[in-house]
C-alpha positions as CSV (number, residue, x, y, z in Angstrom):
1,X,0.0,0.0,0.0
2,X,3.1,2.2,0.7
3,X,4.2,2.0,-2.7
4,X,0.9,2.6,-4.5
5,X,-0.3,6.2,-4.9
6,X,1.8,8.1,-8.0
7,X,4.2,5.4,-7.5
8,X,5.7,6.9,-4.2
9,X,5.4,5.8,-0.5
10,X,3.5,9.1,0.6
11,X,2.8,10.2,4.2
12,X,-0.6,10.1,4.1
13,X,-0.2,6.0,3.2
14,X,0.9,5.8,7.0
15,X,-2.0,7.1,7.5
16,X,-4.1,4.6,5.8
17,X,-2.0,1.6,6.3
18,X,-1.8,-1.4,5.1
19,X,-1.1,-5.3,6.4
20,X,0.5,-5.2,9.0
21,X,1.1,-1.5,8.7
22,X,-2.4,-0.4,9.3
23,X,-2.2,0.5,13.0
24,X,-3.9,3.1,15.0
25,X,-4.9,3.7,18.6
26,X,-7.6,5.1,21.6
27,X,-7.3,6.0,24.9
28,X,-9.8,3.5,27.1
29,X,-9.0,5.1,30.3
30,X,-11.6,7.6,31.8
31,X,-10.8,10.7,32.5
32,X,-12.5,13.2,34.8
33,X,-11.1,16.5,32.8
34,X,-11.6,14.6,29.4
35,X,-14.7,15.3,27.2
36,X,-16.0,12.4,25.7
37,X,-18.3,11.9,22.5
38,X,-20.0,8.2,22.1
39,X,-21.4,7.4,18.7
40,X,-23.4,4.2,18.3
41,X,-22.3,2.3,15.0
42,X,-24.2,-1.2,15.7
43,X,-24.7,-1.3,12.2
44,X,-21.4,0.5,11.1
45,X,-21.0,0.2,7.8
46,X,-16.6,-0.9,7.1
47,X,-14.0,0.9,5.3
48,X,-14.8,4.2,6.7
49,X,-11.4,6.8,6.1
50,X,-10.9,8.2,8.6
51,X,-8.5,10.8,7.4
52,X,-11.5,12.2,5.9
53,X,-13.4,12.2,8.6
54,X,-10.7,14.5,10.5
55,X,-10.6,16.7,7.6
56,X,-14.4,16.5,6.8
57,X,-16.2,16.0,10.2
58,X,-14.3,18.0,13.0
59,X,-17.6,17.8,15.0
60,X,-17.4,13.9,15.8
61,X,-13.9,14.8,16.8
62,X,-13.1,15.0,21.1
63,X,-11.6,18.4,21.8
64,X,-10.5,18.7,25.3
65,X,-8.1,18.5,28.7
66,X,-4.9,20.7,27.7
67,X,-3.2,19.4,30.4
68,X,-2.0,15.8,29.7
69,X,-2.7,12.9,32.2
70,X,-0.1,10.3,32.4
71,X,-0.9,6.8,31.2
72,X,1.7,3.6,32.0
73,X,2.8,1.5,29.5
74,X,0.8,-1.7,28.8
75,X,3.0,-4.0,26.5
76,X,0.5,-6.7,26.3
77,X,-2.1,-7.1,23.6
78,X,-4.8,-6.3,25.4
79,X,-4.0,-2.5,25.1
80,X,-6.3,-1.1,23.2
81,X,-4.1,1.7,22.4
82,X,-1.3,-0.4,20.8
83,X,-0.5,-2.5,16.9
84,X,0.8,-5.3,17.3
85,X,2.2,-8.6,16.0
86,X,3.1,-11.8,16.6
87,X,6.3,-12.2,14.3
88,X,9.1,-9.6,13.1
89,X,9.2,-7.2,10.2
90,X,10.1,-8.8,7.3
91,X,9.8,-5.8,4.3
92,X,10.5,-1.8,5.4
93,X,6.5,-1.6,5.1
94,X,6.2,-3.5,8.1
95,X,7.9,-1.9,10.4
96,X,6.9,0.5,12.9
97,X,8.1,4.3,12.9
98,X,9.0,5.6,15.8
99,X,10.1,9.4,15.6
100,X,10.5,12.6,17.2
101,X,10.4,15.0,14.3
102,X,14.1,15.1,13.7
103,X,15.5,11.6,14.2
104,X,13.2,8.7,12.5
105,X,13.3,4.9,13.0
106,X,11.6,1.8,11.4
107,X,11.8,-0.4,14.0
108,X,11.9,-4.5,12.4
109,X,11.9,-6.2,15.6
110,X,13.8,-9.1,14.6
111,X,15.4,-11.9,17.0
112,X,18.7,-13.3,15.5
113,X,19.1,-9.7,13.6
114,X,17.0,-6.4,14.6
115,X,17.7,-3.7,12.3
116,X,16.8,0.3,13.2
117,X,16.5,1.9,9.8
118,X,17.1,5.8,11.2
119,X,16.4,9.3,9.1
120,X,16.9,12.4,10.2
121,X,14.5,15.1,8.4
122,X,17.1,17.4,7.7
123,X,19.3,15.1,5.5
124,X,18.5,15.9,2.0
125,X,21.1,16.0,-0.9
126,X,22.7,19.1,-3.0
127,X,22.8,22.8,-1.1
128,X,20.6,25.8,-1.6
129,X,19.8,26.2,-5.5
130,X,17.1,28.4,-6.4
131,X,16.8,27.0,-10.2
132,X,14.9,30.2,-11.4
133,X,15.1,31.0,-15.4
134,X,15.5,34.4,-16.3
135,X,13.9,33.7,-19.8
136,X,10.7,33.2,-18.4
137,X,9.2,36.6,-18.6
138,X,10.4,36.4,-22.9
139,X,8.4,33.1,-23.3
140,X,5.5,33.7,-20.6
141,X,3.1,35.5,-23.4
142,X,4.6,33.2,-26.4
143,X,3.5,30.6,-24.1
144,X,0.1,32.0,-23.5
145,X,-0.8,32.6,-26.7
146,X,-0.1,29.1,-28.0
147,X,-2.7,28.1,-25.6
148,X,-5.2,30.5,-26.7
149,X,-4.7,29.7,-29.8
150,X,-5.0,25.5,-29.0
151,X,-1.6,24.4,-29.9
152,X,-1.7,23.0,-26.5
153,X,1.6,20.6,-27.8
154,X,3.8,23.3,-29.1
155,X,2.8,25.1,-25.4
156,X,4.1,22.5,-23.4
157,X,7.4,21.8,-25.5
158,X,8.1,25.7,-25.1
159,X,7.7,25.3,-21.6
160,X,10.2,23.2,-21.0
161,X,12.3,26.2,-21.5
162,X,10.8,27.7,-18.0
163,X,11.6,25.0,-16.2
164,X,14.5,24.6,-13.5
165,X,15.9,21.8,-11.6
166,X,13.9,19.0,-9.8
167,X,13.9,19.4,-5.9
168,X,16.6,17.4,-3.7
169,X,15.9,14.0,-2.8
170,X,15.2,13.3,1.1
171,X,17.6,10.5,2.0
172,X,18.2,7.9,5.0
173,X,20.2,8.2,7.5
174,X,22.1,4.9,8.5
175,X,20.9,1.6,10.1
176,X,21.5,0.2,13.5
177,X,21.8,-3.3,13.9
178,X,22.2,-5.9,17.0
179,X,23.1,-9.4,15.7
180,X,23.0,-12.2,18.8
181,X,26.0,-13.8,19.6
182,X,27.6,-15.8,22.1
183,X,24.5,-18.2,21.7
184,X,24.8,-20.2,18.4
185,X,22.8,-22.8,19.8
186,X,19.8,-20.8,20.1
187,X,18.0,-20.1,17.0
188,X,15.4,-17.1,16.3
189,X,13.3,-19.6,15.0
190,X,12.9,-21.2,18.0
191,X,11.5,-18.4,19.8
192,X,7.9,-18.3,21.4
193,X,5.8,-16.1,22.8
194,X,6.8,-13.3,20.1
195,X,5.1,-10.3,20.7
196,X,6.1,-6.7,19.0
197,X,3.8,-3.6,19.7
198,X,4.1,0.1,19.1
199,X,2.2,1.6,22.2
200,X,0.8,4.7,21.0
201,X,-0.1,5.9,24.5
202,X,3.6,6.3,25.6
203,X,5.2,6.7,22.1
204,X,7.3,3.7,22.6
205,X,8.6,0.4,20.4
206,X,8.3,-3.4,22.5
207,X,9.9,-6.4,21.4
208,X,9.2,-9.5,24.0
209,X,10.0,-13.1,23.3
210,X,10.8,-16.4,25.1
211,X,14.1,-18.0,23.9
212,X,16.4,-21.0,25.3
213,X,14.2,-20.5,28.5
214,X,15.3,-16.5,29.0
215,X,12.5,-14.4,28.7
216,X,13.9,-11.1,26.2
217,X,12.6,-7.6,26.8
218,X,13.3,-4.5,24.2
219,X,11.9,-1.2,24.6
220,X,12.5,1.9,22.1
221,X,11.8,5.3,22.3
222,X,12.9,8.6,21.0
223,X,13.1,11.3,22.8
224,X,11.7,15.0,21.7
225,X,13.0,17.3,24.7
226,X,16.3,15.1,24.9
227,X,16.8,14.5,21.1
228,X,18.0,11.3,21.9
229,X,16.8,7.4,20.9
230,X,16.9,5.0,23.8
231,X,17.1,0.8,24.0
232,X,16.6,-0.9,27.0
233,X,17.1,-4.6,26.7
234,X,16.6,-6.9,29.7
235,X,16.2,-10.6,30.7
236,X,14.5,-12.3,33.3
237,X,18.3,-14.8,33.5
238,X,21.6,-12.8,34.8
239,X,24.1,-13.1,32.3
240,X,22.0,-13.5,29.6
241,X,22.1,-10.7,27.1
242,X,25.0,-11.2,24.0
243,X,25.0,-9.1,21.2
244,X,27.4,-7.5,18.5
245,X,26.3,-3.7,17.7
246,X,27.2,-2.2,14.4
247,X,26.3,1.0,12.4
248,X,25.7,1.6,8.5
249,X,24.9,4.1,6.6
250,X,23.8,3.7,2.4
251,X,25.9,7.0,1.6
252,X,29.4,7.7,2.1
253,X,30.5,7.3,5.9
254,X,33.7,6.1,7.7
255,X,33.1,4.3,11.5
256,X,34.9,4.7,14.6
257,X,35.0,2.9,18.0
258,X,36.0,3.9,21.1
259,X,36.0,1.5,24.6
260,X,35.9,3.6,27.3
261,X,36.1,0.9,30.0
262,X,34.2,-2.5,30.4
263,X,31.0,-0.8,30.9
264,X,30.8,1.7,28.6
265,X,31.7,2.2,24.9
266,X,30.9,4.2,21.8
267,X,30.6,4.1,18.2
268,X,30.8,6.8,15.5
269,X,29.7,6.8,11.4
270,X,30.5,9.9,10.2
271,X,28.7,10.7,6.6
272,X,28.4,12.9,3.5
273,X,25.2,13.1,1.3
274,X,25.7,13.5,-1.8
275,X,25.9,17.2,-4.1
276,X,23.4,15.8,-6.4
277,X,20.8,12.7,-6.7
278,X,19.0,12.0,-10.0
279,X,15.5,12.2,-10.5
280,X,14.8,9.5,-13.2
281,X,16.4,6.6,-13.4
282,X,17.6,7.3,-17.0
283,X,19.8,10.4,-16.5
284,X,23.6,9.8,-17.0
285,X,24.4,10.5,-13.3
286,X,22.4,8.8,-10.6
287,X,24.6,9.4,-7.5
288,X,27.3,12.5,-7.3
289,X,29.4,13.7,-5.0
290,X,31.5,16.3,-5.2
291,X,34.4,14.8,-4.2
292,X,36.2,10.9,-5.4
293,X,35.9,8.5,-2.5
294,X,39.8,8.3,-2.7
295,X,40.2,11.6,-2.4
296,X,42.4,13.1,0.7
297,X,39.5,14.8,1.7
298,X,36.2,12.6,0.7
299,X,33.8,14.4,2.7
300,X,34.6,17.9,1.3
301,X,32.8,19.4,-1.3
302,X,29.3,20.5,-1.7
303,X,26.5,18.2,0.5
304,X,25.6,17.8,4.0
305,X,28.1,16.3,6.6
306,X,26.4,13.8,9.2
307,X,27.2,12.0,12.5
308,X,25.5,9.3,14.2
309,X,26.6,8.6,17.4
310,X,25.9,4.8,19.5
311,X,26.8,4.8,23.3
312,X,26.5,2.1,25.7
313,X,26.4,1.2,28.6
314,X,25.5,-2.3,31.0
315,X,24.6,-3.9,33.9
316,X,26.9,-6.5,34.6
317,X,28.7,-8.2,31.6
318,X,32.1,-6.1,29.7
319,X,31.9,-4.9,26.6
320,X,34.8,-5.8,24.0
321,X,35.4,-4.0,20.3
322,X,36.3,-4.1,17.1
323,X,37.2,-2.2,14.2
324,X,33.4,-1.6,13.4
325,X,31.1,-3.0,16.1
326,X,30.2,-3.5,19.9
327,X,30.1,-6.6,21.6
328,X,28.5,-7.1,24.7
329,X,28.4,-10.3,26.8
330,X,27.6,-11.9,29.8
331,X,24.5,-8.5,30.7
332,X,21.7,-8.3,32.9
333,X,20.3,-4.8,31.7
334,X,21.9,-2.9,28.1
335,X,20.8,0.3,27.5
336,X,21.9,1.8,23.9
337,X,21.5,5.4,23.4
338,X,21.5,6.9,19.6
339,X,22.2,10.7,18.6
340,X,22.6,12.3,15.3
341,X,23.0,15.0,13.8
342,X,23.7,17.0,10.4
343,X,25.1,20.2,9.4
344,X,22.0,21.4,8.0
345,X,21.9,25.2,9.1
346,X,18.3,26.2,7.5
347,X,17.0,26.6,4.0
348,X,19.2,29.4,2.5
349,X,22.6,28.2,4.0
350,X,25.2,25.8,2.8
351,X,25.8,23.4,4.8
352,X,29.2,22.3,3.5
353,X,30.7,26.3,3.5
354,X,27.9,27.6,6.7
355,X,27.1,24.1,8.2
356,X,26.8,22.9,12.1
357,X,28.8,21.2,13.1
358,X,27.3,17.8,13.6
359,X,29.6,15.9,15.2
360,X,30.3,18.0,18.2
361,X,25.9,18.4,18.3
362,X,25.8,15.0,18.5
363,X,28.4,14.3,21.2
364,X,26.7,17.5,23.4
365,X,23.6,15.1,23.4
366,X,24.9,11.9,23.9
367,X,26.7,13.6,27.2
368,X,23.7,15.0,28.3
369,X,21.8,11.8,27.5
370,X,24.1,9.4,29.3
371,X,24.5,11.9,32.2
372,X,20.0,12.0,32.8
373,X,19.8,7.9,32.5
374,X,17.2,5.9,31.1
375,X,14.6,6.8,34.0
376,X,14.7,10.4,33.9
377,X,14.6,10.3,29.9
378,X,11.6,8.1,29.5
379,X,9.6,10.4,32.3
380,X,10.6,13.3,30.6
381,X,10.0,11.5,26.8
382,X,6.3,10.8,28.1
383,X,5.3,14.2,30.1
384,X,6.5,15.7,26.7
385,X,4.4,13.0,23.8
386,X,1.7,12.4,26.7
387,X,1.0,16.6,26.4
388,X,0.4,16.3,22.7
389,X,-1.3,12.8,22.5
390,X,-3.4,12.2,25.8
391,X,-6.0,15.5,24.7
392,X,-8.1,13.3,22.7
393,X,-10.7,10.5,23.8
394,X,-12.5,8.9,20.6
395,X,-15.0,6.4,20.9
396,X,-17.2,4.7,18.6
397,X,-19.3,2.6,20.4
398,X,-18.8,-1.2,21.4
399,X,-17.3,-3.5,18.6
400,X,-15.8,-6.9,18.2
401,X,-13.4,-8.1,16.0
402,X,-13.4,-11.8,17.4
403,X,-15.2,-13.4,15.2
404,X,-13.5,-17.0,14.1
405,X,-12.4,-16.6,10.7
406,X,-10.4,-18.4,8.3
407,X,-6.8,-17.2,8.6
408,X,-2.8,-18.3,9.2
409,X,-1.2,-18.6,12.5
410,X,1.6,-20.8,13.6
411,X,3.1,-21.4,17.4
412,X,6.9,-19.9,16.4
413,X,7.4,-16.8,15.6
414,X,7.6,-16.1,11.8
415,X,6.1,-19.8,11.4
416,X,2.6,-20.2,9.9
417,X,0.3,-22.5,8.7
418,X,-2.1,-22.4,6.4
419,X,-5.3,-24.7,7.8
420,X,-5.0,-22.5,11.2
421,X,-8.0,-20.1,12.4
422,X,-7.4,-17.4,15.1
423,X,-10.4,-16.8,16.8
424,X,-11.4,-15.9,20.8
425,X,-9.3,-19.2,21.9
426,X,-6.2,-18.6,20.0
427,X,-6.1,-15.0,20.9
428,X,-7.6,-14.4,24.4
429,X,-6.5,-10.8,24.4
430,X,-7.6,-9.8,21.0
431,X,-6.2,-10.6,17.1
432,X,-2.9,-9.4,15.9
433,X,-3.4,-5.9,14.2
434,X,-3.1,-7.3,10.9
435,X,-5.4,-10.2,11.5
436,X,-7.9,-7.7,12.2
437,X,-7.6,-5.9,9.6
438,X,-7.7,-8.7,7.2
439,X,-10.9,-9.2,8.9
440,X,-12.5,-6.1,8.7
441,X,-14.0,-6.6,5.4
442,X,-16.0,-9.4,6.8
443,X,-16.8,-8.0,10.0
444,X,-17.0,-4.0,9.7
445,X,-18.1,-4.1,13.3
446,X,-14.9,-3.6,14.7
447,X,-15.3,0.0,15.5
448,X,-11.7,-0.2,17.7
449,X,-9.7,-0.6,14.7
450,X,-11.3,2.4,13.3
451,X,-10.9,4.3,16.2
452,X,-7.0,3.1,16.3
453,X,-6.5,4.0,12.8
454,X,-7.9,7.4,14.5
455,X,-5.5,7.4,17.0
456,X,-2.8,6.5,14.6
457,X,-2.8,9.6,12.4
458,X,-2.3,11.5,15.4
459,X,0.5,9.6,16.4
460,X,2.5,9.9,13.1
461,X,1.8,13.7,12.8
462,X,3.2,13.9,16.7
463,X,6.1,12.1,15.4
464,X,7.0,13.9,12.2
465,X,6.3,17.5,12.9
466,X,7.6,19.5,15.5
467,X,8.1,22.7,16.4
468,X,12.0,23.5,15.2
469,X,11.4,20.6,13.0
470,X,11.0,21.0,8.8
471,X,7.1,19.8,8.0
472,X,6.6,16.1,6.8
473,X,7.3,15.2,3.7
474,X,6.0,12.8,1.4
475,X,6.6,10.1,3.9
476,X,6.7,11.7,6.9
477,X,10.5,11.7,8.1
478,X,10.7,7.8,7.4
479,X,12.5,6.9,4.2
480,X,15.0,4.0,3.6
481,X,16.2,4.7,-0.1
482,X,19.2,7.1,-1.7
483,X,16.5,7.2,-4.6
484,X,12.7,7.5,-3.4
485,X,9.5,7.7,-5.3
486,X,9.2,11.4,-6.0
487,X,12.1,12.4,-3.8
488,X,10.1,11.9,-0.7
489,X,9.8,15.7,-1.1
490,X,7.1,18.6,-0.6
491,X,4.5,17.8,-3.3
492,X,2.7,21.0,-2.4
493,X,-0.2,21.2,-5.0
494,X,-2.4,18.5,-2.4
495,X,-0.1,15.9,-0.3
496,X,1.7,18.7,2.2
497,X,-2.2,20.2,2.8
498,X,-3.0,16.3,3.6
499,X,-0.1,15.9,5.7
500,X,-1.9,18.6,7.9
501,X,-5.7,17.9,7.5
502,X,-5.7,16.5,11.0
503,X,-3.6,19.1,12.8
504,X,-6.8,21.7,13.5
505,X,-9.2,18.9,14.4
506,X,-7.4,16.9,16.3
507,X,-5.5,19.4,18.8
508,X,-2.2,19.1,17.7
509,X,-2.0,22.7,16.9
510,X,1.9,22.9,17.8
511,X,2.2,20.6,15.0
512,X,1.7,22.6,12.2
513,X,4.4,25.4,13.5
514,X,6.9,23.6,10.7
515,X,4.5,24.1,7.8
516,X,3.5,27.5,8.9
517,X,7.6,28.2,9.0
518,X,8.3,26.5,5.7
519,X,5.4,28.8,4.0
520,X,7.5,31.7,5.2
521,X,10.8,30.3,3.8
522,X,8.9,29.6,0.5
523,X,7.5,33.4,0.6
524,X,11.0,34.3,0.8
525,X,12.4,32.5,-2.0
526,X,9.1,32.7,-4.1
527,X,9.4,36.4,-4.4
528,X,12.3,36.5,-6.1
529,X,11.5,33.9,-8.6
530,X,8.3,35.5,-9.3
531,X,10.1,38.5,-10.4
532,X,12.9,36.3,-12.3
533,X,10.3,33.6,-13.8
534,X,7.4,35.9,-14.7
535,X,8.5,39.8,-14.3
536,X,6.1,39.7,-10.8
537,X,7.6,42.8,-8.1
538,X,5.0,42.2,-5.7
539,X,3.9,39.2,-3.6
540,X,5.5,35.4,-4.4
541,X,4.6,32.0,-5.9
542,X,5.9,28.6,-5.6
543,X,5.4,25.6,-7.7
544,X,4.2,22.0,-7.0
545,X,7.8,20.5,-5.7
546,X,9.8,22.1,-3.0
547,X,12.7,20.3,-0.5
548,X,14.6,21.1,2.5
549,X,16.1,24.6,0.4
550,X,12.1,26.0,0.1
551,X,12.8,25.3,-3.6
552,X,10.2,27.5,-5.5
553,X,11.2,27.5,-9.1
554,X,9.1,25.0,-11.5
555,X,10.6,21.5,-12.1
556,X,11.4,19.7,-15.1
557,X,15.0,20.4,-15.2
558,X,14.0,21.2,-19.0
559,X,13.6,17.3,-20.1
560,X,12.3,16.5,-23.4
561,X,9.3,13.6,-23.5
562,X,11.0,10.3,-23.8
563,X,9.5,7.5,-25.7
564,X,8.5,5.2,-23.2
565,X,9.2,7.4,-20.2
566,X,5.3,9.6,-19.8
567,X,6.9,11.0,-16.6
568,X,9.0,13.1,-18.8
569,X,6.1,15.6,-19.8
570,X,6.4,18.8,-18.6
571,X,4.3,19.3,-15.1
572,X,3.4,22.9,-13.1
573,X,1.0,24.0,-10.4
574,X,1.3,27.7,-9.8
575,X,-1.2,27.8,-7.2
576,X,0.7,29.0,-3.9
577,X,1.5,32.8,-3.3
């Protein structure tokens, strides 16, 4: 589902969900403060979108209690607040995005291997360009009159001549992974009593499973007010927790390791994104950066710099290094602590010749990280999320999605079988998120999974969009190619508005302070190329693709119509200003 729309894996697809993917939650707890609206759907009719319904229908929406209540954690599946599932991520789509508008993680979940695919929102490629054509105002009226006179062809192959570069491409960030060791005789496969949940009530990622007799606990979160992303692994057996830690990144980086002492340790990818990433797969250079890979200085040149910085530190156990990973052994309690940083310095700045510096940003908040402890940065992670998320109650009336229905389940997780039904007796606590949505067309009467989906959107705007954050983008701030559909950029002629539909409604007004920040960067920007493009002194304009730099200049990069390629015709919304 991810992939579908125009080809690209847009934010608002998050929203909608899909398999596993289609998760979204509701507060069951009572509240004295809290207003509360019941709406009886016995006879609910299914597939209602809710998205429209916070654009459309701001009346059925709860608007309430500005001071947050605190809620605890429930990682089990009877939270009604919670998706979850009963096997790891297998495909990017399937895993769950944690984020706190700045740094972004996929979480996978996996036993043997769990990958963290991260972003940061401010990693884009190339440095401020405006691409505005100063023979627009010549071919503006040739342009116009062609139309008038319906040689609509001859129109749009002149245009081409207006256009200027396509926007930046949005790019990921670097993957943390934790590979098990020191326990070749237990297998992932083996594992029971899987269970993986993103809680939406604390803003937090749990992974919980029963191997060789230990029971494993993982808990992620990332941190707004800290800027930091937190692990905590334990076991319910001393000595129990082994596991290699490693960094990689998809664009140009170099790792370092440092061991403090037996308890504590840290490891450093250092990156550079590229000057310039291609658009369409059949330009001549895909991939460019400014500088050879051999080069004395590899990272210079124009681009963003990056850092992502991995500290550690145990309960028990040592920790032992390499040349490129972490290795602890022998742990009761690991907690794993992830900062990053780039050099971006705001819209009209280059970051290689103006840039922060990332590095020493990311350091500053590891120090201050480590120094607070897990405790006082989880309290402080949910007084912050629980602000934001806990204003709403949305109810829709009593539903059940328990009905026994043909399906696939196996006892292992990742196992299934295909003559298996989940029903009441398999699943005391309720069906896996995406066994209830696979039942939904059959049994519309689940009016919880609505209300999650709900709950969801809210969730993913908390976690894209803050303020001192850039607005989400095409796929909110979660992105795990060099080259994604449509750049992962600002489409602003319909999908940045729909990013925001729910802001308003739902009471996350402090969410849309990055949108109303970009539309002032684009003011700046657009007035100059509505004087260069079309001889305009007064006011400003922007076209249908913008990117980290407010790009306001129409897109094309002048390409003529390939045979075979339709997504070379020439495109343009001038509709903002």
């Amino acid at each position: 589902m991810l992939r579908q729309i125009k080809g690209y894996r847009n934010f608002i697809l998050l929203l909608i969900g899909a398999g596993s993917r289609f998760n979204f939650g509701c507060n069951p707890e009572e509240n004295s403060g809290l207003q509360k609206v019941s709406l009886s759907f016995c006879q609910a009719k299914a597939n209602i979108l809710l998205v429209l319904v916070i654009a459309l229908a701001p009346s059925v929406i709860v608007i309430a209690q500005q001071n947050a209540h605190s809620q605890k954690a429930d990682a089990s599946p009877s939270n009604p607040l919670q998706l979850w599932y009963n096997r790891p991520a297998t495909y990017w789509q399937e895993a769950l995005p944690l984020g706190n508008a700045t740094t972004g993680a996929m979480v996978f979940g996996g036993i043997d291997t769990a990958r963290y695919q991260l972003n940061d929102h401010n990693l884009w490629s190339g440095e401020p360009v405006d691409g505005n054509n100063p023979n627009g105002p010549i071919l503006l009226p040739k342009i116009r009159k062609l139309i008038f006179e319906g040689r609509y062809d001859s129109a749009a192959a002149l245009y081409r001549k207006m256009q200027g570069p396509y926007s930046a491409r949005y790019l990921p960030l670097a993957d943390l992974w934790l590979y098990s060791c020191g326990q070749e005789q237990l297998n992932g496969e083996n594992a029971t009593n899987y269970f993986r949940a993103l809680d939406l009530t604390t803003a937090e990622s749990h992974i919980r499973y029963k191997l060789g007799g230990v029971n494993f606990k993982r808990t992620c979160f990332i941190s707004y007010p800290d800027q930091v992303m937190v692990i905590r692994i334990t076991a319910d057996k001393s000595k129990s927790i082994n596991l290699k830690i490693g960094l990689s990144s998809l664009l140009r980086n170099t790792l370092q390791v440092h061991g403090e002492n037996k308890r504590t340790a840290t490891l450093l990818l250092r990156g550079k994104a590229p000057s310039y990433v291609a658009n369409r797969p059949y330009e001549k250079k895909q991939v460019v950066y400014d500088r050879p890979k051999n080069a004395p200085d590899p990272f210079g040149g124009r681009g963003m710099t990056f850092s992502v910085l991995v500290g550690v530190t145990t309960s028990g156990g040592q920790i032992r290094h390499s040349d490129s990973t972490l290795e602890v052994t022998n742990t009761d309690t690991l907690t794993i602590y992830l900062t990053e940083a780039t050099s971006y310095n705001g819209f009209d700045k280059s970051p290689s010749l103006k840039g922060l510096d990332d590095e020493k940003i990311a350091r500053t908040r590891m120090m201050a990280a480590q120094k607070k402890g897990y405790a006082t940065l989880r309290v402080r992670h949910l007084r912050d999320y629980q602000n934001l998320f806990s204003r709403v109650h949305f109810w829709l009336g009593d539903g059940s999605s328990m009905k026994e229905n043909p399906g696939v389940m196996g006892k292992k997780a990742g196992h299934a079988t295909t003559k298996t039904k989940y029903s009441r007796a398999a699943y005391p606590n309720g069906l896996p998120t995406d066994l209830r949505l696979k039942n939904f067309a059959s049994n519309p009467s689940d009016h919880k999974l609505q209300v999650l989906y709900y709950q969801y959107g809210r969730y993913l705007l908390i976690a894209s969009s803050r303020p001192g954050s850039l607005p989400a983008n095409l796929q909110g701030i979660w992105n795990d190619m060099v080259q994604p559909p449509w750049g992962s950029n600002y489409t602003t002629n319909i999908n940045t508005e729909m990013n925001y539909w729910l802001a308003e409604n739902t009471n996350l007004s402090e969410c849309a302070t990055p949108l109303f920040d970009f539309i002032h960067a684009l003011a700046k920007n657009g007035a100059k190329t509505a004087k260069v493009n079309y001889g305009i002194h007064q006011g400003w304009l922007a076209h249908h693709n913008s990117d980290a730099w407010a790009k306001t200049s129409p897109t094309g990069a002048m390409i003529k119509i390939l045979r075979g390629h339709p997504d070379g015709q020439p495109g343009s919304w001038q509709v903002h200003g």
